[in-house]
N, C-alpha and C positions, 0 to 999 in steps of 0.2 A: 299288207300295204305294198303296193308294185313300187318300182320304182320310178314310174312318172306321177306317181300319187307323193312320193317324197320331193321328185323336182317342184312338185307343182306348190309345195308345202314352202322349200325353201325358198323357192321364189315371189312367194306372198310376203316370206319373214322378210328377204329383202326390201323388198318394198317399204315394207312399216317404216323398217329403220333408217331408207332414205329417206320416207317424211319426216321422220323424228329427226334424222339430223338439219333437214333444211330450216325445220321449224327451229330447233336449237341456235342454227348459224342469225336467223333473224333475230330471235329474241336475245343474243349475244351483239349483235350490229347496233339495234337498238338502243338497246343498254350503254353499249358507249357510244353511241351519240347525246345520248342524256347525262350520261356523265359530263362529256367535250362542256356543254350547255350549263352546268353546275359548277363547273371551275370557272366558266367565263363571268358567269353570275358572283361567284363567290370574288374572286381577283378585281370587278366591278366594285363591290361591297369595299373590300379592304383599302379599294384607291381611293373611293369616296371619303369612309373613315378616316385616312390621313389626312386630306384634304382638309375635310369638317377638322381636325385636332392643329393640323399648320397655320389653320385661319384664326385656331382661339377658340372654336365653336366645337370642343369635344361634349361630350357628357358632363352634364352638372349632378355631382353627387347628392341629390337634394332629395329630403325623404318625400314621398306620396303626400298628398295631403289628406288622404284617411289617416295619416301616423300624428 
């Protein structure tokens, strides 16, 4: 193997693994933005819940009516 036959090698390897990291940095960008959108969702939930319990209007502990 010459050694433009190893440049030519390394410089493919390169390549890959800048795809694999740009690919990586999206799937990481993404992720926290889906995260950001799950906390926002969730701190929604829990304000509501308060809300719903300061009004009176928490959970009624009442069994199913299959019981």
């Amino acid at each position: 193997m010459s050694a433009e036959d190893r440049f030519i090698d390394i410089e493919i390897k390169l390549g890959e693994q800048e795809n694999l990291v740009d690919t990586l940095n999206r799937t990481i960008y993404e992720q926290g933005r889906r995260i950001d959108q799950l906390e926002a969702l969730v701190a929604k939930l829990a304000e509501h819940v308060r809300a719903l319990r300061d009004a009176g209007q928490g959970p009624v502990n009442e069994k199913p009516p299959h019981y």
